[in-house]
Residue frames as a rotation matrix with the C-alpha (Angstrom) as fourth column:
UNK 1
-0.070 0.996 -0.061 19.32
-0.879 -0.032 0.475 1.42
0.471 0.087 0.878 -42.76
UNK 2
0.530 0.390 -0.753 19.93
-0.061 0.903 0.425 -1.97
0.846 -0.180 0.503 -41.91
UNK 3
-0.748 -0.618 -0.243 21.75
0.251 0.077 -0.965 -1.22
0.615 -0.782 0.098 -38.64
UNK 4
-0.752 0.248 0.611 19.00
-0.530 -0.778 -0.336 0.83
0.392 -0.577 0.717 -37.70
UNK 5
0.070 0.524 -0.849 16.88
-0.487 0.761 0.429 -2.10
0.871 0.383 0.308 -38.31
UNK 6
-0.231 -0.051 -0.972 18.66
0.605 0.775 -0.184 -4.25
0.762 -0.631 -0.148 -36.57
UNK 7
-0.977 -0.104 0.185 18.89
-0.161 -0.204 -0.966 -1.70
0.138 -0.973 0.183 -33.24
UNK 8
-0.495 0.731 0.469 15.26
-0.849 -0.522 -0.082 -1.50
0.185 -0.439 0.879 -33.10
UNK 9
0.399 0.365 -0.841 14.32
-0.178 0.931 0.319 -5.23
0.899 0.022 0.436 -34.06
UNK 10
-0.345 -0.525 -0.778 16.81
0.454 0.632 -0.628 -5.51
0.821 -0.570 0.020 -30.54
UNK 11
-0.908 0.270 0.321 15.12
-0.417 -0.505 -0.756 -2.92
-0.042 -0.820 0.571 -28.46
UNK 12
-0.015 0.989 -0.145 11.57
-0.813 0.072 0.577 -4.66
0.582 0.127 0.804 -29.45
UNK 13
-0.018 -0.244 -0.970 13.29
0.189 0.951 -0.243 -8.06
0.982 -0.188 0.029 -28.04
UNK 14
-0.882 -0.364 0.299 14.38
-0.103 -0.470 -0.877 -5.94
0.460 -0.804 0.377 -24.90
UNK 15
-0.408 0.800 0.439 10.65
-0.762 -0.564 0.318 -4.60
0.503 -0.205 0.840 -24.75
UNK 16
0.054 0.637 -0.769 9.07
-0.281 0.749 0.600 -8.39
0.958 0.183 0.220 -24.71
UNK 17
-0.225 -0.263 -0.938 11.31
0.608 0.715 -0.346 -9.96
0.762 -0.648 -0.001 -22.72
UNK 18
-0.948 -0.111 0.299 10.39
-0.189 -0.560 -0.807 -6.70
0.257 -0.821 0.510 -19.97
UNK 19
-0.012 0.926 0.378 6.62
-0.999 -0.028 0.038 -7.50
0.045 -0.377 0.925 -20.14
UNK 20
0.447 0.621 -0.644 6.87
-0.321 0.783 0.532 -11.11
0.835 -0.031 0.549 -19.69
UNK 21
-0.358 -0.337 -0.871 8.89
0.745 0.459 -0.484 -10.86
0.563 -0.822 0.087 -16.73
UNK 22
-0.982 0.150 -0.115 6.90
-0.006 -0.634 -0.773 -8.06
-0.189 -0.759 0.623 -15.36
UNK 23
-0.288 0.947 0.143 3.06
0.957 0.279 0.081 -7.77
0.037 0.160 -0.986 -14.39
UNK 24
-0.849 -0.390 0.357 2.20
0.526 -0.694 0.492 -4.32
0.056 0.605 0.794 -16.27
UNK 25
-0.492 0.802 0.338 -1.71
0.290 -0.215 0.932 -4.24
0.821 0.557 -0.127 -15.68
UNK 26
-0.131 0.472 -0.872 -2.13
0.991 0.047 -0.123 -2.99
-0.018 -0.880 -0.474 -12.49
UNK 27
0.062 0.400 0.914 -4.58
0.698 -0.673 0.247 -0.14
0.714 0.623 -0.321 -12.74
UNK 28
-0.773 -0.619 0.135 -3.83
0.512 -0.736 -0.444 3.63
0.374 -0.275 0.886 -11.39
UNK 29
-0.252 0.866 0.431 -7.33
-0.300 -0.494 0.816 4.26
0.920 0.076 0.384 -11.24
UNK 30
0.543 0.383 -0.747 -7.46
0.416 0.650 0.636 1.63
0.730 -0.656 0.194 -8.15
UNK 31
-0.544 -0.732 -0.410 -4.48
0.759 -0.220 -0.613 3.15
0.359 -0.645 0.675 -6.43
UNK 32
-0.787 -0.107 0.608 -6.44
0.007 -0.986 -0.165 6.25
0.617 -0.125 0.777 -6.70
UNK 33
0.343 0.790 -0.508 -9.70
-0.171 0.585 0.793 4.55
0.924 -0.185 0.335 -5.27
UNK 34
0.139 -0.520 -0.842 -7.56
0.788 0.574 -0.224 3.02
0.600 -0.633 0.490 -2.46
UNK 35
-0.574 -0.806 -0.145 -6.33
0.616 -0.308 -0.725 5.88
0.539 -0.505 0.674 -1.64
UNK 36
-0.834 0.299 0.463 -9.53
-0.368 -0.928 -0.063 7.65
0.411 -0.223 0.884 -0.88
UNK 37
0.536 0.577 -0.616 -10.88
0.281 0.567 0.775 4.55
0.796 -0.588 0.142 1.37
UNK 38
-0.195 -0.934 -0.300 -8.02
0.649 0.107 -0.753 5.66
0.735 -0.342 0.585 3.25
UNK 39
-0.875 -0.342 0.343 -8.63
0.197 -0.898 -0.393 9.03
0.443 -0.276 0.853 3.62
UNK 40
0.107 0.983 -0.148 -12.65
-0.421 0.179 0.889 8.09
0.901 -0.033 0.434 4.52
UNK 41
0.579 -0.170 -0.797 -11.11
0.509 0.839 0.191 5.29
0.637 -0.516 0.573 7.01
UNK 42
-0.504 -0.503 -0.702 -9.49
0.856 -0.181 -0.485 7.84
0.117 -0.845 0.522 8.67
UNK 43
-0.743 0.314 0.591 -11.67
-0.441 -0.894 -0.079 10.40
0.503 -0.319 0.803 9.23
UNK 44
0.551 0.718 -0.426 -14.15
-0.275 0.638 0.720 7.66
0.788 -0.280 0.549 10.71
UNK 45
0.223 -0.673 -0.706 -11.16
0.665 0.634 -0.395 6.87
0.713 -0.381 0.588 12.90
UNK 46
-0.665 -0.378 0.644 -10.78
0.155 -0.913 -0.376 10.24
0.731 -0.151 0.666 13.87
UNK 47
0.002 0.887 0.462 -14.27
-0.525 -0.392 0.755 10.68
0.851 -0.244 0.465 15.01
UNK 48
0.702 0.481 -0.525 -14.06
0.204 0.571 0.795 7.68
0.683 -0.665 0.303 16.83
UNK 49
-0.114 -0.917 -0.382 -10.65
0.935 0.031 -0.354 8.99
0.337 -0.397 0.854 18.62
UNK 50
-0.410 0.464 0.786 -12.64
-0.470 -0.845 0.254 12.20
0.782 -0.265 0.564 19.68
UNK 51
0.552 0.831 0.068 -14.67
-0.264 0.098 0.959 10.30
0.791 -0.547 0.274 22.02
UNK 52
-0.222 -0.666 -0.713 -11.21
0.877 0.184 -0.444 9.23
0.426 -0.723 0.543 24.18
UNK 53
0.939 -0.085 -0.333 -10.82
0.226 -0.577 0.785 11.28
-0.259 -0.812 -0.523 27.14
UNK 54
0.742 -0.669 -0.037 -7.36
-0.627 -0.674 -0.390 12.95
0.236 0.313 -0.920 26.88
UNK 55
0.169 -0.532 0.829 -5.79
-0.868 0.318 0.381 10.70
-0.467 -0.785 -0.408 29.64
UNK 56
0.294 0.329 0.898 -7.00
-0.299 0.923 -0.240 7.69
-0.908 -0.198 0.370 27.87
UNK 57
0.871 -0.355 -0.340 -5.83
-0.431 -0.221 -0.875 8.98
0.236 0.908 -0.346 24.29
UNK 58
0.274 -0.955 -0.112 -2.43
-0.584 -0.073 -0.809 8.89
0.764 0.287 -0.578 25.70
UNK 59
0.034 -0.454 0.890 -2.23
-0.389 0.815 0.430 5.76
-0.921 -0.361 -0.148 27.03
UNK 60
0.817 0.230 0.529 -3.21
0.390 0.456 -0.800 4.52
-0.425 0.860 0.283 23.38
UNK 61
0.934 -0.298 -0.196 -0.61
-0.352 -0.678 -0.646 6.78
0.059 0.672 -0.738 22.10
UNK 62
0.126 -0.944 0.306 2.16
-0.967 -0.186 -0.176 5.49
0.223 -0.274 -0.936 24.06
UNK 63
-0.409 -0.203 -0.889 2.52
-0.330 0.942 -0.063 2.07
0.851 0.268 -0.453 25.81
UNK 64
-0.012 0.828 0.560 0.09
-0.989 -0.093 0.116 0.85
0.148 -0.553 0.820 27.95
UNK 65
-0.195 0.409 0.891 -1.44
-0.650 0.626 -0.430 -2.43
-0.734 -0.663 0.144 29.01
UNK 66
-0.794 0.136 0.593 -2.32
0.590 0.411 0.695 -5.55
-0.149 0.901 -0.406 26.44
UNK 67
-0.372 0.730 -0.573 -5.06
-0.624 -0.654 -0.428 -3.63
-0.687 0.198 0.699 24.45
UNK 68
-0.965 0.258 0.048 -6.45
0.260 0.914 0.313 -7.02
0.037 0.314 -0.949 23.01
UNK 69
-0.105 0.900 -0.422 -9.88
0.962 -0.015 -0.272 -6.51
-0.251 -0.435 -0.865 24.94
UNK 70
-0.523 0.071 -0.849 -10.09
0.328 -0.903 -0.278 -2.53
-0.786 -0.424 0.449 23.79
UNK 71
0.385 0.875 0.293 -13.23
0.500 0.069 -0.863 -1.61
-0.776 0.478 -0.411 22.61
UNK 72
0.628 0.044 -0.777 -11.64
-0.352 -0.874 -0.334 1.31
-0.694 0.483 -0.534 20.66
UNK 73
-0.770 -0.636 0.058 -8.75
-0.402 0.553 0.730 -1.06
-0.496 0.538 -0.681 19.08
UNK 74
-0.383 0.764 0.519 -11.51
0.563 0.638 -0.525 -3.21
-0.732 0.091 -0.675 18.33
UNK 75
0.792 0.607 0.073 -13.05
0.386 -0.404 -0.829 -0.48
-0.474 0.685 -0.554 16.11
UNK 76
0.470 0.095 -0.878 -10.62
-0.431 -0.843 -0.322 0.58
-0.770 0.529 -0.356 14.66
UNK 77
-0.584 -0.512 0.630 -9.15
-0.208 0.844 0.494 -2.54
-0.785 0.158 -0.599 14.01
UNK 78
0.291 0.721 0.629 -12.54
0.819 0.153 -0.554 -3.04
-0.495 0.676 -0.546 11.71
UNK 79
0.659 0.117 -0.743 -12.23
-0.050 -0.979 -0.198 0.43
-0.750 0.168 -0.639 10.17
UNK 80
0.171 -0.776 -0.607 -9.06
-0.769 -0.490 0.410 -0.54
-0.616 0.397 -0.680 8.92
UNK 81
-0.452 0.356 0.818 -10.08
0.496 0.862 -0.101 -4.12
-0.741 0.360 -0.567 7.57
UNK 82
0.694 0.644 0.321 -12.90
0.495 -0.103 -0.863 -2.57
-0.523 0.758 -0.390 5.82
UNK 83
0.571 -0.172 -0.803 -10.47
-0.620 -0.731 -0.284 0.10
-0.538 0.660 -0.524 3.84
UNK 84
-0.472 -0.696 0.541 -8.12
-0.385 0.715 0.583 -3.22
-0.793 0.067 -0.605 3.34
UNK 85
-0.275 0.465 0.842 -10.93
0.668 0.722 -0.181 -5.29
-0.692 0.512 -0.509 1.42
UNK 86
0.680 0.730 0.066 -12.37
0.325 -0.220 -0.919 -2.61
-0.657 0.647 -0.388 -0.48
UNK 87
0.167 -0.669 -0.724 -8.86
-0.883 -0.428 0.192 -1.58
-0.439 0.607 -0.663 -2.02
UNK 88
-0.533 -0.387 0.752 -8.42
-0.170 0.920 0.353 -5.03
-0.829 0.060 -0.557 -2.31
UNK 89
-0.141 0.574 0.807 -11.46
0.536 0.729 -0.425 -5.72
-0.832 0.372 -0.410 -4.16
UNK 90
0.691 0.293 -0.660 -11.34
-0.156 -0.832 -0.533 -2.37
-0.705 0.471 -0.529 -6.16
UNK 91
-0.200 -0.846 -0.495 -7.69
-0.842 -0.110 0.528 -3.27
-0.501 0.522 -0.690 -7.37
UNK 92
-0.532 -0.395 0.749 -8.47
0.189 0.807 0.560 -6.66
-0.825 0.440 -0.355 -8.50
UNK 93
0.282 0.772 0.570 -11.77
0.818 0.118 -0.564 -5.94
-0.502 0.625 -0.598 -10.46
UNK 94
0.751 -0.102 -0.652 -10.02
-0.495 -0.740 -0.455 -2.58
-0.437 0.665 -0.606 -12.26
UNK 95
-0.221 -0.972 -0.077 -6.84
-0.761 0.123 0.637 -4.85
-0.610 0.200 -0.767 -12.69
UNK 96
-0.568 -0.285 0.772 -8.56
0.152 0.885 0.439 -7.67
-0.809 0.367 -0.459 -14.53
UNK 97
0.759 0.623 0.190 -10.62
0.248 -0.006 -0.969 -5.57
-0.603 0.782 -0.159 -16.63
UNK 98
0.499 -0.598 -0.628 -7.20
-0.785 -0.619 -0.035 -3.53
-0.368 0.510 -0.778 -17.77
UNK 99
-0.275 -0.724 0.632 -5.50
-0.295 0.690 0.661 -7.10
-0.915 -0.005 -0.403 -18.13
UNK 100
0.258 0.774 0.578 -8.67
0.449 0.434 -0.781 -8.34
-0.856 0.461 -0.236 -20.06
UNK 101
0.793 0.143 -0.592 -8.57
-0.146 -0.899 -0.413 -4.78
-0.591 0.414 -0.692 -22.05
UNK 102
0.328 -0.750 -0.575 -4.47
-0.918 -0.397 -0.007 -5.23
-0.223 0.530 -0.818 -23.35
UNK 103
0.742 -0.034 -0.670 -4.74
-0.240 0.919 -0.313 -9.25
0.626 0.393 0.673 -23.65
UNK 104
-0.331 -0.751 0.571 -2.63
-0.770 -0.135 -0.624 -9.71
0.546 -0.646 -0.533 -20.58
UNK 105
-0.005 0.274 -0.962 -2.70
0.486 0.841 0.237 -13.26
0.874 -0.466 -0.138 -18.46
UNK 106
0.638 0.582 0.504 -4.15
-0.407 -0.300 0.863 -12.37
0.653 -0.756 0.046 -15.05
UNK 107
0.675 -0.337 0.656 -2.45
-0.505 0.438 0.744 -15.12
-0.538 -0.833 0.126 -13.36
UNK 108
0.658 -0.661 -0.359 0.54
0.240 0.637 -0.732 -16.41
0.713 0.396 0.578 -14.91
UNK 109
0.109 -0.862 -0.495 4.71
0.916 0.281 -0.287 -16.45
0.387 -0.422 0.820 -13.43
UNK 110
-0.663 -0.512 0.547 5.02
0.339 -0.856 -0.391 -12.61
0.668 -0.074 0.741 -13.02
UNK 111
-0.028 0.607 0.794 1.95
-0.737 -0.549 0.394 -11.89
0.675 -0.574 0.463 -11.02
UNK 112
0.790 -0.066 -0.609 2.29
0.580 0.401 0.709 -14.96
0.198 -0.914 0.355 -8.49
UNK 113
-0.225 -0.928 -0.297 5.96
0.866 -0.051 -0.497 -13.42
0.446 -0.369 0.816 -8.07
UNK 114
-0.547 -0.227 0.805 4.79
-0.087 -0.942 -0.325 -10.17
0.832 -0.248 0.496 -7.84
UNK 115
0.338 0.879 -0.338 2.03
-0.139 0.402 0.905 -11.33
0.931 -0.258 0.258 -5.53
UNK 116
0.632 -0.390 -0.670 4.51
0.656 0.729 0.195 -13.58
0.412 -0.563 0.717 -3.34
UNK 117
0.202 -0.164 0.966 6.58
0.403 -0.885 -0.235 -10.35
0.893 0.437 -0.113 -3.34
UNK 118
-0.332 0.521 0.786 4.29
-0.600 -0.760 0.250 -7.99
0.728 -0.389 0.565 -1.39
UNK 119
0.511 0.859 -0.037 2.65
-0.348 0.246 0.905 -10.20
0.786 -0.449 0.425 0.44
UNK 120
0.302 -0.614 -0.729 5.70
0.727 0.643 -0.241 -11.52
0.617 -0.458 0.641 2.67
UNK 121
-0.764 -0.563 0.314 6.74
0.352 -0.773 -0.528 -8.27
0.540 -0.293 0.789 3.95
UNK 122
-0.417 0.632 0.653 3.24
-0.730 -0.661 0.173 -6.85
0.540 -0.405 0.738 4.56
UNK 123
0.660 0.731 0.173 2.00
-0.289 0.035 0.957 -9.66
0.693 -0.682 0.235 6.72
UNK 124
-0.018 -0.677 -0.736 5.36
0.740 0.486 -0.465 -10.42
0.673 -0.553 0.492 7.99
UNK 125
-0.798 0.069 0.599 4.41
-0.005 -0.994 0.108 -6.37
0.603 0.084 0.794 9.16
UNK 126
0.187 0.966 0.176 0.83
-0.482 -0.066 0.874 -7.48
0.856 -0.249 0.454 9.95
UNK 127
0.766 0.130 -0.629 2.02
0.430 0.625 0.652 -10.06
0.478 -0.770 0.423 12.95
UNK 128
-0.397 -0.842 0.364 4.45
0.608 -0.539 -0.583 -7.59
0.688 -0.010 0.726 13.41
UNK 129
-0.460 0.552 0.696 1.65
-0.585 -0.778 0.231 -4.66
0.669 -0.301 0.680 14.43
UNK 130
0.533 0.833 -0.149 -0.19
-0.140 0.261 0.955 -7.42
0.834 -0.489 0.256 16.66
UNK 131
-0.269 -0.777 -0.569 2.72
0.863 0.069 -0.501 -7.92
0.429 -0.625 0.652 18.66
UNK 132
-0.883 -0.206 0.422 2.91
0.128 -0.970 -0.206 -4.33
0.452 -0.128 0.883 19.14
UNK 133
0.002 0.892 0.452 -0.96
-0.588 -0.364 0.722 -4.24
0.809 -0.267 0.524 20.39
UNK 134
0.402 0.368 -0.838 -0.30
0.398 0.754 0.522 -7.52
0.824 -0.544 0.157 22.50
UNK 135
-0.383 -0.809 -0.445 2.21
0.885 -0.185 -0.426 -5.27
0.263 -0.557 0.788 24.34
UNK 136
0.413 0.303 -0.859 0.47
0.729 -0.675 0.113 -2.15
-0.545 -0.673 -0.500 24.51
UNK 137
-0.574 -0.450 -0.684 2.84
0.029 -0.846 0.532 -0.11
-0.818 0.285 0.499 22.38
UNK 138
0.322 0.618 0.717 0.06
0.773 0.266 -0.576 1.35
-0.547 0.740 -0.392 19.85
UNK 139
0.703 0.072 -0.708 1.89
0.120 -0.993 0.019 4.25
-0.701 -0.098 -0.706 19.10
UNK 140
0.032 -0.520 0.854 3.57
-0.323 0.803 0.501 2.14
-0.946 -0.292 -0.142 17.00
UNK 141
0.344 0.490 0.801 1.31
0.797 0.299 -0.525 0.59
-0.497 0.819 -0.288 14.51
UNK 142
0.723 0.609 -0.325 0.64
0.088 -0.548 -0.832 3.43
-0.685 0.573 -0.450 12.68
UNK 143
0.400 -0.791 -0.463 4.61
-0.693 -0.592 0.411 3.94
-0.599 0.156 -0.785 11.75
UNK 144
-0.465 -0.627 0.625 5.23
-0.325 0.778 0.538 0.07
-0.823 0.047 -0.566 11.37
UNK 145
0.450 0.682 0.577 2.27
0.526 0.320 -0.788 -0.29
-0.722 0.658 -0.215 8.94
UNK 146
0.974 -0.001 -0.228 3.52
-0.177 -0.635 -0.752 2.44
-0.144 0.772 -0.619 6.61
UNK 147
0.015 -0.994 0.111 7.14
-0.703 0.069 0.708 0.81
-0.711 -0.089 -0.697 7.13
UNK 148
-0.514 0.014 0.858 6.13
-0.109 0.991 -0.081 -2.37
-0.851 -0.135 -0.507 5.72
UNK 149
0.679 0.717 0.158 4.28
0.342 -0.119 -0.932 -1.48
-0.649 0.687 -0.326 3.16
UNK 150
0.580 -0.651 -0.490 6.60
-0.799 -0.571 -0.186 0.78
-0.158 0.499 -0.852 1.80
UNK 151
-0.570 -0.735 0.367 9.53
-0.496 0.664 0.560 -2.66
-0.655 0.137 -0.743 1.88
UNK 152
-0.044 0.424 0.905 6.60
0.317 0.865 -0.389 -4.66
-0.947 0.270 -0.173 0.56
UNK 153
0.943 0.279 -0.178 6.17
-0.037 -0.445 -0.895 -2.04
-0.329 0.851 -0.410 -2.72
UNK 154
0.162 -0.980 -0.115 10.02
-0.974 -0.178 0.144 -1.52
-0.161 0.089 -0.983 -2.81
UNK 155
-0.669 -0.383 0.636 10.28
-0.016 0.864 0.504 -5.88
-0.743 0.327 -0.584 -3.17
UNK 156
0.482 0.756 0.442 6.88
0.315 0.321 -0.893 -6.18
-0.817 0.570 -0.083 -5.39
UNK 157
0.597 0.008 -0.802 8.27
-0.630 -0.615 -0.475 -3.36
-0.497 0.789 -0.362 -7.79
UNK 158
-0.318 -0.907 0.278 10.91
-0.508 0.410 0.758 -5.99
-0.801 0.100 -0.591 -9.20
UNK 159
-0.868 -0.072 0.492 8.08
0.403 0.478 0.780 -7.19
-0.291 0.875 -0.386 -11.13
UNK 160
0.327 0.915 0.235 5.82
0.937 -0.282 -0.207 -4.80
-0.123 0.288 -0.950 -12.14
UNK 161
0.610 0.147 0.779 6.31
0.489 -0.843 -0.223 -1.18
0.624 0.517 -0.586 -12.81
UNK 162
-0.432 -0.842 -0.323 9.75
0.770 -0.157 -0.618 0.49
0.470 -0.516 0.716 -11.12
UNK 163
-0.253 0.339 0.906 7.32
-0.066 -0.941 0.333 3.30
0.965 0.024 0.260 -10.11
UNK 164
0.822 0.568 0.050 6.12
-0.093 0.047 0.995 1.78
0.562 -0.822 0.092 -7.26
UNK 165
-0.222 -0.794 -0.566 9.98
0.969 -0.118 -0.215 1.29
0.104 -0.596 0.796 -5.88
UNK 166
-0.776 -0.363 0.516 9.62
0.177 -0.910 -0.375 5.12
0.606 -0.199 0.770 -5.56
UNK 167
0.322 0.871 0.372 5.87
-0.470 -0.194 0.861 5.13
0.822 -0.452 0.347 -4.13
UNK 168
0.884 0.084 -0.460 7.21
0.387 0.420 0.821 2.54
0.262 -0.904 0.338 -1.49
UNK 169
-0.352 -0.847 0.398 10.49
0.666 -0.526 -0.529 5.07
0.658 0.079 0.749 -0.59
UNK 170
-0.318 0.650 0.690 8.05
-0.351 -0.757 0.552 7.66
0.881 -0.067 0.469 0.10
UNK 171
0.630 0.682 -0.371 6.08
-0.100 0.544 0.833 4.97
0.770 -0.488 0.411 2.49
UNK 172
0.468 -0.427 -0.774 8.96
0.826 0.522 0.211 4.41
0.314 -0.739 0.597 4.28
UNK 173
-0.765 -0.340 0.547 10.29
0.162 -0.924 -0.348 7.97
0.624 -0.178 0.761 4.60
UNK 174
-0.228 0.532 0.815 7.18
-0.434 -0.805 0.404 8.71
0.872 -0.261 0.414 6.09
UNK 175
0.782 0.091 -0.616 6.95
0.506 0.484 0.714 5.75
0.364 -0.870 0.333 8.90
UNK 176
-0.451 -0.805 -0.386 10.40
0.812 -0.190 -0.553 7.03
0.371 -0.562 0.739 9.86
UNK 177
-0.531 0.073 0.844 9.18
-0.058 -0.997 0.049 10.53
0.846 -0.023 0.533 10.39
UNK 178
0.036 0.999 0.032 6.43
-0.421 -0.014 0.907 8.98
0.906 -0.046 0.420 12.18
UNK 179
0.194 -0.112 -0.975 8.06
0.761 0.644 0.077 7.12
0.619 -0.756 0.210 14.50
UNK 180
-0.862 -0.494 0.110 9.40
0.406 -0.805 -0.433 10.78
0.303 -0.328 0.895 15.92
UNK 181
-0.797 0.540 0.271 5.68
-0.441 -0.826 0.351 11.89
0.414 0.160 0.896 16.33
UNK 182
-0.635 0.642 -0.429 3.83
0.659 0.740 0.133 8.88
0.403 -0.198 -0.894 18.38
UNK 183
-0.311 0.893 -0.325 0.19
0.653 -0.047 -0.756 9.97
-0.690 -0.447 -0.569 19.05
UNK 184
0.149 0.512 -0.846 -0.09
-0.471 -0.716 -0.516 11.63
-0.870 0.475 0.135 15.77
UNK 185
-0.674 -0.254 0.693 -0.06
0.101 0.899 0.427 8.23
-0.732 0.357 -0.581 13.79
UNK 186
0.407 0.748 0.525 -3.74
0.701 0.114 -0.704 8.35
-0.586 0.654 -0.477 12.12
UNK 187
0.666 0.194 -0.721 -2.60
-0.182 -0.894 -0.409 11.60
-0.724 0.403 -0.560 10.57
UNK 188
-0.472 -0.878 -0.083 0.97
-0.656 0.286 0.698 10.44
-0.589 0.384 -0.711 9.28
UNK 189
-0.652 0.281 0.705 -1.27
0.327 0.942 -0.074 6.92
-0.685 0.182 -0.706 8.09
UNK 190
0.493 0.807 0.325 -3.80
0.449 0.084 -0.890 9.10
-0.745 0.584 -0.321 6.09
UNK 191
0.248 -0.626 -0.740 -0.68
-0.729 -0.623 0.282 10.85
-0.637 0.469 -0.611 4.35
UNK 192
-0.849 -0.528 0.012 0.99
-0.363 0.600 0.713 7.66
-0.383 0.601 -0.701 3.30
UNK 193
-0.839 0.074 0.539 -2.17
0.440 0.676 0.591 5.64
-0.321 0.733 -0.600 2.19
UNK 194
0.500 0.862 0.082 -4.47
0.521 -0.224 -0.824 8.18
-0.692 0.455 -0.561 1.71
UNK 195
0.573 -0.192 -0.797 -2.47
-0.343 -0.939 -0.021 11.02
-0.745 0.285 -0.604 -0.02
UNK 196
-0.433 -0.871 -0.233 0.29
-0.681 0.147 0.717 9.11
-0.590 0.469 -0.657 -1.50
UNK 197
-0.256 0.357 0.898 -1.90
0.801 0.599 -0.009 6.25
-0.541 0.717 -0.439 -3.34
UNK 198
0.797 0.520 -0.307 -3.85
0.173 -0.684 -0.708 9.32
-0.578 0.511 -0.636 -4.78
UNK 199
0.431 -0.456 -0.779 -0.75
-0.510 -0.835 0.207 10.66
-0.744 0.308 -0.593 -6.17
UNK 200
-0.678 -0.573 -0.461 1.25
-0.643 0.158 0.749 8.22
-0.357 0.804 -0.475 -7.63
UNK 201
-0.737 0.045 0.674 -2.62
0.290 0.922 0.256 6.55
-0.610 0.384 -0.693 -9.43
UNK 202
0.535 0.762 -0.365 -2.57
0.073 -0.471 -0.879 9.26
-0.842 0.443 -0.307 -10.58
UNK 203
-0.163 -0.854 -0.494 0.88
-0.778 -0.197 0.596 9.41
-0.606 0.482 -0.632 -12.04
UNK 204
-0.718 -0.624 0.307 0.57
-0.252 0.645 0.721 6.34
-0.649 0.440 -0.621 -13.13
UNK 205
0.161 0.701 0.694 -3.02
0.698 0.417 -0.582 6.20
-0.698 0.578 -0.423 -15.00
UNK 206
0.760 0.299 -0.576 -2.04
-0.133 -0.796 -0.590 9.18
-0.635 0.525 -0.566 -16.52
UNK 207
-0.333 -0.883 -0.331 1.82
-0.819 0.097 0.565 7.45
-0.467 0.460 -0.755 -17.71
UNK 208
-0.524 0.121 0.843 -0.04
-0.452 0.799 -0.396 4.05
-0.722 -0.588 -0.364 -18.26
UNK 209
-0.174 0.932 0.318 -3.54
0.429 0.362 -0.828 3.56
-0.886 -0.008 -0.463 -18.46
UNK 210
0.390 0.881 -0.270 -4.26
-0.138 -0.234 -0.963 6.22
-0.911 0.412 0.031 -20.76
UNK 211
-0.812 -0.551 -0.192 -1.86
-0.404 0.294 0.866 4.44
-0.421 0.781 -0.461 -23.83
């Protein structure tokens, strides 16, 4: 009896010490939210990638002139801002109510790390993808975004749920794939963040959230 004691009194210690070095309250419900600005943000993209001429598609597709001054970059450049902020804002305001909800600090050591994390990769990614536009090679982006991401989820996961190391696996499996398909980027881009947030926020409000 009192061994068993003791194992469990050491697996509760285990437990602590995992949630105070890891930020646990990021909500599945947002991932799923995210993922279906995506899938909106590209089909708005689409539409607007209907109105190219064929010729003009596939300069965009391949490598072309700076494309700084292109109206159509230009839009979609917004398009993809806007799907940015609203995941953005969706994840924080579901993540501090769920913090609020299990008595979790919002901002403490584990969520700057996890923060600091993610955020190095993906904009080291983001000045990464402007390059790529200052040059012309847009056929690019679409692969290098879903690279990056995927490294950024695959460094974040260290302190937060190990699930996302597998969601950002996925992210990067699929830039590779992508990189093999240039001028069918938007599609590949609404797989990884439109399809794949859906899935695993669901996986995870359903492993998670609903405790």
């Amino acid at each position: 009896m009192d061994s068993n004691k003791y194992l469990d009194d050491i697996s509760e210690i285990k437990n602590m010490m995992s949630r105070s070095s890891r930020f646990i309250s990021l909500s599945g419900i947002s991932g799923i939210l995210a993922g279906c600005y995506a899938l909106i943000g590209a089909g708005f993209a689409y539409l607007r990638l209907k109105e190219l001429s064929s010729a003009n598609y596939a300069g965009l597709s391949g490598r072309s002139s700076s494309l700084w001054g292109n109206d159509l970059i230009q839009d979609l450049t917004v398009i993809a801002v806007s799907v940015i902020v609203l995941a953005v804002v969706t994840g924080i305001i579901l993540t501090v109510k769920k913090a609020k909800k299990s008595g979790e600090k919002m901002w403490d050591v584990s969520s700057r790390r996890l923060v600091l994390n993610f955020l190095l990769p993906l904009l080291t990614g983001g000045a990464f993808c402007l390059v790529l536009i200052q040059y012309g090679i847009a056929g690019l982006v679409a692969p290098a975004t879903l690279l990056f991401y995927g490294l950024a989820c695959i460094n974040a996961s260290k302190y937060t749920m190990r699930d996302i190391r597998y969601m950002g696996l996925a992210f990067i499996i699929i830039g590779l794939i992508s990189t093999q398909f240039i001028g069918y980027g938007l599609y590949f881009w609404a797989l990884g963040f439109g399809l794949c947030h859906i899935v695993y926020g669901a996986l995870m409000h359903f492993k998670y959230d609903r405790k």
